[in-house]
C-alpha positions as CSV (number, residue, x, y, z in Angstrom):
1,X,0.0,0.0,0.0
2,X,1.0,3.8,-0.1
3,X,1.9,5.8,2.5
4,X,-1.2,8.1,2.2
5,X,-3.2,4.9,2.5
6,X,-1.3,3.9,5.5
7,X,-1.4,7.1,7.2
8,X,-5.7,6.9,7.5
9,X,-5.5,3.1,7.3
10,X,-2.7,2.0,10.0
11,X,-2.2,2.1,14.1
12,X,-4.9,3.6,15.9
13,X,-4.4,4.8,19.2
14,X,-7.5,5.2,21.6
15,X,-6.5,7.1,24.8
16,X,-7.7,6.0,28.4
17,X,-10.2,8.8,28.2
18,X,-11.7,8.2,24.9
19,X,-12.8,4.8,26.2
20,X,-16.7,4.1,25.0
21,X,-18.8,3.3,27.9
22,X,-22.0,3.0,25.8
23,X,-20.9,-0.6,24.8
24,X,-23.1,-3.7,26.2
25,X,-23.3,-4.0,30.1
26,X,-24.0,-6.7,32.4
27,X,-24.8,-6.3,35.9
28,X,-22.2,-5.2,38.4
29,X,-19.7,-4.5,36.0
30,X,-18.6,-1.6,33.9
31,X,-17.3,-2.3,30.9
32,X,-16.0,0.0,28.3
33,X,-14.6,-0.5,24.7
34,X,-11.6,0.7,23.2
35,X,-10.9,-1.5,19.4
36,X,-14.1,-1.5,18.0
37,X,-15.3,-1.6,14.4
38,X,-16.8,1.7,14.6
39,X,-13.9,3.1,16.5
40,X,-10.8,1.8,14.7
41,X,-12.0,-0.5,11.6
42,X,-11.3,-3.8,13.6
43,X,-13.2,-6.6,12.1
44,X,-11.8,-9.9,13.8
45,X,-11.6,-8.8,17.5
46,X,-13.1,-6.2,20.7
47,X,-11.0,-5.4,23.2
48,X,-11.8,-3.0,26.4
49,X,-11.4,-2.6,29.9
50,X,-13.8,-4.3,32.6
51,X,-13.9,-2.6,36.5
52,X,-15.6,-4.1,39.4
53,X,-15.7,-2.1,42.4
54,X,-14.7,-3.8,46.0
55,X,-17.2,-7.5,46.8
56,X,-19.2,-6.9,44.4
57,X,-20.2,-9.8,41.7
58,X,-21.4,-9.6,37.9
59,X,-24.5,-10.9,36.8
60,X,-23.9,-14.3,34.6
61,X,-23.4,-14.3,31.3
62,X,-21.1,-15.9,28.1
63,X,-20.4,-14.1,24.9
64,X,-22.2,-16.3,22.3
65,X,-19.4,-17.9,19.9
66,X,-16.8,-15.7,20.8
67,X,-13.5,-16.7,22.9
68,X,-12.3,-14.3,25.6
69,X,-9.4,-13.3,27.4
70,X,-9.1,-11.3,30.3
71,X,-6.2,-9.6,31.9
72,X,-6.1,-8.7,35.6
73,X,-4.6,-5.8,35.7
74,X,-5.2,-4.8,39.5
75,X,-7.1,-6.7,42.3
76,X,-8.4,-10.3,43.1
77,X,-10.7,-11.8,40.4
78,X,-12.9,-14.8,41.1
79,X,-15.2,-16.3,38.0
80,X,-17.8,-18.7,38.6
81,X,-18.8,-20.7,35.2
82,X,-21.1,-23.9,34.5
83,X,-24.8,-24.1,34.3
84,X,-25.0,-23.1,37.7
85,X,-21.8,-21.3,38.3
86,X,-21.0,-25.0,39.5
87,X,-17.1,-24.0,39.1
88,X,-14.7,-21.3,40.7
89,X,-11.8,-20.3,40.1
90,X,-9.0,-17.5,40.9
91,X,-6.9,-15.0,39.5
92,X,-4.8,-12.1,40.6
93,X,-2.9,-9.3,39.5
94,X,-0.8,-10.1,36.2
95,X,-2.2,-13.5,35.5
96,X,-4.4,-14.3,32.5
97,X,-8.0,-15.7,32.1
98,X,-9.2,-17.9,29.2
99,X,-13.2,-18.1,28.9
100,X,-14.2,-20.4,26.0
101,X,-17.0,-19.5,23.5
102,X,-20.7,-19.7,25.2
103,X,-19.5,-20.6,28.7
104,X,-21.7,-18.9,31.4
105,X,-19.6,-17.2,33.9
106,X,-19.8,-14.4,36.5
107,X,-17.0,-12.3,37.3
108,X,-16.2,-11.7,41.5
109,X,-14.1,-8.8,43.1
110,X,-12.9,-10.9,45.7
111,X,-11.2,-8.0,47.6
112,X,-12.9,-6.7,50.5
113,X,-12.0,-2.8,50.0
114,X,-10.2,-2.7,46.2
115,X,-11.4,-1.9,42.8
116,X,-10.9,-4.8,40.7
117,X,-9.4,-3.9,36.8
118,X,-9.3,-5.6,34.2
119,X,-8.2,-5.5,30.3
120,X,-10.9,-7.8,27.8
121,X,-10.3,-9.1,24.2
122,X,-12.8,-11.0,22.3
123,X,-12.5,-12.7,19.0
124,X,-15.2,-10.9,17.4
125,X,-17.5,-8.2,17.0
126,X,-20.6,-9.2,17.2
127,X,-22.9,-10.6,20.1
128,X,-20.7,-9.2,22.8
129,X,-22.9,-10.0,25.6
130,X,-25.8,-12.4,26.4
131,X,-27.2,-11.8,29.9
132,X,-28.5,-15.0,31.8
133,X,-31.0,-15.6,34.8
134,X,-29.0,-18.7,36.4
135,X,-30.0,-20.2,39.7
136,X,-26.2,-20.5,41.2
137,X,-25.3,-23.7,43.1
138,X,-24.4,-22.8,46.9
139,X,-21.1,-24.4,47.0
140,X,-19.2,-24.5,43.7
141,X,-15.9,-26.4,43.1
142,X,-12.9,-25.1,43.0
143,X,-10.8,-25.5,40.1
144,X,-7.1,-25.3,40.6
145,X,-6.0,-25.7,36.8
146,X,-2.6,-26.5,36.1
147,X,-1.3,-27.0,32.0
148,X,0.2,-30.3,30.9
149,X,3.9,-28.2,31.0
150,X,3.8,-27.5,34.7
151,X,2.7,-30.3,37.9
């Protein structure tokens, strides 16, 4: 390509405060986009930030067809996932989480007093977020997941 084409057709950078909070919501949460189609041309992936203030707890939820990956960027993030949020899990700050395409999950702030931060990307554009009325089992299981590298 040219370099006129490249100027208005390559890197895009969207600054912490142009961050679009009009993007879908689910309960307890506050999410807000950053690489969107309409914001940057992006046609294969979403990516945005995700705060959940101190014990508070997302409604469930799954994004359709669409594989996730969430960052923790600050605080103490438990996520809940099954049928009845039958499974938990843990996370803190710096470590990665994978959610699979339509897996229900909730997202926890499992600090007592900080804000929990976190960086999204999804795989697509479309059906960001499908809200779910799930009857959560009392005691889930904890998953402590180690890959096949590591015992």
């Amino acid at each position: 390509m040219s370099d006129s084409v490249w100027r208005s057709k390559g890197v895009r950078i969207i600054r912490a405060n142009e961050l679009d909070a009009s993007t879908a919501q689910t309960l307890g949460m506050q999410r807000r986009a950053a690489v969107t189609t309409a914001r940057t041309g992006a046609t294969k992936l979403w990516a945005g930030t995700v705060t959940i203030d101190a014990k508070a707890k997302t409604g469930a939820h799954h994004h359709g067809d669409l594989e996730s990956v969430i960052y923790v960027v600050s605080g103490h993030a438990r996520l809940r996932w099954g049928n009845r949020l039958e499974f938990v899990a843990e996370a803190q700050t710096g470590d990665f989480i994978y959610v699979p395409p339509y897996v229900p999950h909730q997202e926890i702030n499992a600090s007592e007093d900080l804000q929990l931060h976190c960086v999204l990307a999804r795989s697509g554009q479309t059906g960001l977020v499908f809200n779910l009325d799930i009857e959560a089992a009392e005691s889930p299981e904890l998953i402590r997941w180690i890959d096949d590298l590591h015992s």
